[in-house]
MIDOSE-1310 file (N, C-alpha, C; in nm, 2 decimals, decimal comma, always signed):
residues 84
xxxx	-2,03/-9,11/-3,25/-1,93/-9,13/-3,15/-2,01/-9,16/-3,02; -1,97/-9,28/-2,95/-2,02/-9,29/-2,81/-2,00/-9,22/-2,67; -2,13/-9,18/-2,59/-2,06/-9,07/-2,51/-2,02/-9,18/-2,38; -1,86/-9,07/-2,33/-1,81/-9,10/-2,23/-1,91/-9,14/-2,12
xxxx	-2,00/-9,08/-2,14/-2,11/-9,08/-2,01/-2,19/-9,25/-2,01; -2,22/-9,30/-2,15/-2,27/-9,42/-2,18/-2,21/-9,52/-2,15; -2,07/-9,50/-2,19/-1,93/-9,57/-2,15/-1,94/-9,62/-2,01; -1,95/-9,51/-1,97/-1,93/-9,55/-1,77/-2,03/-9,59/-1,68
xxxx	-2,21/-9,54/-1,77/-2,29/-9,68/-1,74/-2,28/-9,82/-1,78; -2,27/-9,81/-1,90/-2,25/-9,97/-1,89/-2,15/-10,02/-1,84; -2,05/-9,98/-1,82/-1,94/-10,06/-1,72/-2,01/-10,08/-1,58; -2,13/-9,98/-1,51/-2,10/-9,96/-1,40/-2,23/-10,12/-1,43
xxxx	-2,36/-10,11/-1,52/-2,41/-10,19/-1,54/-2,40/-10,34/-1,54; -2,27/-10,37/-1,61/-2,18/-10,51/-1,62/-2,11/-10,55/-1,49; -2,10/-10,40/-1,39/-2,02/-10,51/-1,28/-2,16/-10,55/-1,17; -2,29/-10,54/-1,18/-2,39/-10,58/-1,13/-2,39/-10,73/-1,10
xxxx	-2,33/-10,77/-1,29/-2,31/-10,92/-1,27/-2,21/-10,99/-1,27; -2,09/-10,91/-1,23/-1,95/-10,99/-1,15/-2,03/-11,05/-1,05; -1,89/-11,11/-1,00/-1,94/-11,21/-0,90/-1,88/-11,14/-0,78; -1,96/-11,22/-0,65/-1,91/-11,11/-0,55/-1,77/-11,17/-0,51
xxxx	-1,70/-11,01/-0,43/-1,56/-11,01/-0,45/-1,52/-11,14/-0,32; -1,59/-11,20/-0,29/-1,55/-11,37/-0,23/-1,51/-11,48/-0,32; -1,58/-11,41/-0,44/-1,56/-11,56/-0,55/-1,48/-11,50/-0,66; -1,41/-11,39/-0,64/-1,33/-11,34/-0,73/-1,17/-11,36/-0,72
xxxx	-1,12/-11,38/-0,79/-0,97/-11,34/-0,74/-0,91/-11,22/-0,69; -0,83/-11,18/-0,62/-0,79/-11,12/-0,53/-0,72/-10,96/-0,60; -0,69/-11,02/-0,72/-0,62/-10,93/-0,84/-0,72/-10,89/-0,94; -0,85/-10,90/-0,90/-0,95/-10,84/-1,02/-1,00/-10,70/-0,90
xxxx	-0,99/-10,61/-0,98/-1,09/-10,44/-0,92/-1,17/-10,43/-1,03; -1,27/-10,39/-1,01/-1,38/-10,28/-1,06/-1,37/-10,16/-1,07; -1,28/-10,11/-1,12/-1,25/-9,96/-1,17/-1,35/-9,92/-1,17; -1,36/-9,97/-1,33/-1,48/-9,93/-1,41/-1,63/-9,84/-1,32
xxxx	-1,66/-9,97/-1,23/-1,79/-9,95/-1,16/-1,73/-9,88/-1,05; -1,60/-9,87/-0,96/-1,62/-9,71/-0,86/-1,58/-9,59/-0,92; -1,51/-9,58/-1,06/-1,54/-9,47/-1,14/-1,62/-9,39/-1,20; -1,74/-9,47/-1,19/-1,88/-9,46/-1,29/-1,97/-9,38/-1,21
xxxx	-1,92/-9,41/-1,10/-2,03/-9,31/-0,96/-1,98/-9,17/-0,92; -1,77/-9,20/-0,93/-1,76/-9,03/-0,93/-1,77/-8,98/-1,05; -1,77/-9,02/-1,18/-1,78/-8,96/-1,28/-1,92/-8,88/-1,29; -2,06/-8,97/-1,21/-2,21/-8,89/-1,25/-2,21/-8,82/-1,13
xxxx	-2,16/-8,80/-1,04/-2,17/-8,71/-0,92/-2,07/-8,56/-0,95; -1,98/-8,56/-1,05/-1,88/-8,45/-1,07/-1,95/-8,38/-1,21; -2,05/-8,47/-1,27/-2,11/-8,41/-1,40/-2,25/-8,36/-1,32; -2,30/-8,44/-1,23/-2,43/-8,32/-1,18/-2,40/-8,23/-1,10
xxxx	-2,29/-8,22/-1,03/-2,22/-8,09/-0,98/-2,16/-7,98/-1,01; -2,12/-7,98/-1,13/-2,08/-7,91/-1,27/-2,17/-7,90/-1,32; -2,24/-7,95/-1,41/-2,34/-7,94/-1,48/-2,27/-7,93/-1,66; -2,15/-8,01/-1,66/-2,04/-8,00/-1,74/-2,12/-8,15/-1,81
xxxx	-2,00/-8,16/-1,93/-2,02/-8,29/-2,03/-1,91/-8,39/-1,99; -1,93/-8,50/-1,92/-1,80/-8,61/-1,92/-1,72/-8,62/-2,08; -1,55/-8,57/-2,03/-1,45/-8,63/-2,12/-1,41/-8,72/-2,11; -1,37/-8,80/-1,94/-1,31/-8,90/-1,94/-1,30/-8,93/-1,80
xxxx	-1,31/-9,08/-1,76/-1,31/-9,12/-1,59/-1,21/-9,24/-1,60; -1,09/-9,20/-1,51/-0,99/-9,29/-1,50/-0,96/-9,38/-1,38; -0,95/-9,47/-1,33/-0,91/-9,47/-1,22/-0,72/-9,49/-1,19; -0,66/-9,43/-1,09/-0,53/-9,40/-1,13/-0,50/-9,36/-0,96
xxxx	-0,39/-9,50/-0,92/-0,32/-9,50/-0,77/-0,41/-9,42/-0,65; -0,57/-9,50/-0,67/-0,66/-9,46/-0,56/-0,75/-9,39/-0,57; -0,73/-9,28/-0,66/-0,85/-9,21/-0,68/-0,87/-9,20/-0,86; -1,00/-9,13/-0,86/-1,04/-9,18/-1,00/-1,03/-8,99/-1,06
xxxx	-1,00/-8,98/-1,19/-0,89/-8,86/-1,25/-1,06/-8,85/-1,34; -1,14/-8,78/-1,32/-1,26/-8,72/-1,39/-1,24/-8,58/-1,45; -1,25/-8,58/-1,58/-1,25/-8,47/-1,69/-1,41/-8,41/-1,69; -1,45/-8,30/-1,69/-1,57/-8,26/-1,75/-1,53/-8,13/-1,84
xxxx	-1,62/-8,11/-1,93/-1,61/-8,00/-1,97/-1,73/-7,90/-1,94; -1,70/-7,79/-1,91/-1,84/-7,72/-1,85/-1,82/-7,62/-1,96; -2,00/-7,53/-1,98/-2,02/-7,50/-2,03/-1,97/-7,35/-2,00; -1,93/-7,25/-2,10/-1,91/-7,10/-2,07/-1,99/-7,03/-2,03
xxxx	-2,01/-6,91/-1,97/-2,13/-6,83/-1,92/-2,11/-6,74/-2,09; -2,29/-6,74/-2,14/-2,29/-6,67/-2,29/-2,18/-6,67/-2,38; -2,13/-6,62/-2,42/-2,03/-6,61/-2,52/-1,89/-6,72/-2,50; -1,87/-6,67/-2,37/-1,72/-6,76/-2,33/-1,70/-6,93/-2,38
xxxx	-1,58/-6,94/-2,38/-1,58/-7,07/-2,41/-1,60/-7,16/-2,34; -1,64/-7,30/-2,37/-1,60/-7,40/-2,24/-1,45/-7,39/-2,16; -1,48/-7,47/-2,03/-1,39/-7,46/-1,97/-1,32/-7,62/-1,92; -1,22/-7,70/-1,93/-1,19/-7,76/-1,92/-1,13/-7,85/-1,77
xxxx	-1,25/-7,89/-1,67/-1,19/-7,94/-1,56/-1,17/-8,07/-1,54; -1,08/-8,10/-1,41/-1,04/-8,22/-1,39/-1,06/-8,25/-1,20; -1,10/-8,27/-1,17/-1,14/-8,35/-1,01/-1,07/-8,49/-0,98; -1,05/-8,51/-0,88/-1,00/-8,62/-0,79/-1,08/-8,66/-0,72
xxxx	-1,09/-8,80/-0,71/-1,21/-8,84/-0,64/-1,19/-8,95/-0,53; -1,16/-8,99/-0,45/-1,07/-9,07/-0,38/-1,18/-9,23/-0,44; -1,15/-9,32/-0,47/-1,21/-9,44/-0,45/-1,25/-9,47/-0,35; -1,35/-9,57/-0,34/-1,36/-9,57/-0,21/-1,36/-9,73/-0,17
């Protein structure tokens, strides 16, 4: 299975070679690539595993799963990240 984390480099990778947003249409966003930057800044703050990076009415909806202290289980969070 591919990780979420791989997922959201290469997206962020592919919008390198969009075109800049002068020669774009007006109705294309890059999710993908301002999601891809809160998703690796909320995983090296946590220190958790990316489930999933959405973007959703402005801000981007980042899942990690962090690890338990010893025995405990993972714990399952979610952050908001405003777009920017």
């Amino acid at each position: 299975m591919t990780s979420p984390l791989l997922i959201a480099a290469a997206a962020a990778s592919l919008a390198a070679f969009a075109p800049p947003a002068a020669e774009r249409p007006a109705d294309v966003l890059l999710a993908a690539a301002d999601c891809s930057e809160a998703a690796r800044q909320v995983v090296a703050d946590t220190g958790g595993e990316l489930l999933s990076a959405q973007p959703r009415n402005g801000v981007c909806v980042v899942t990690v799963l962090v690890p338990g202290k010893g025995s405990a289980r993972p714990r399952k969070i979610t952050v908001r990240v405003p777009i920017e």
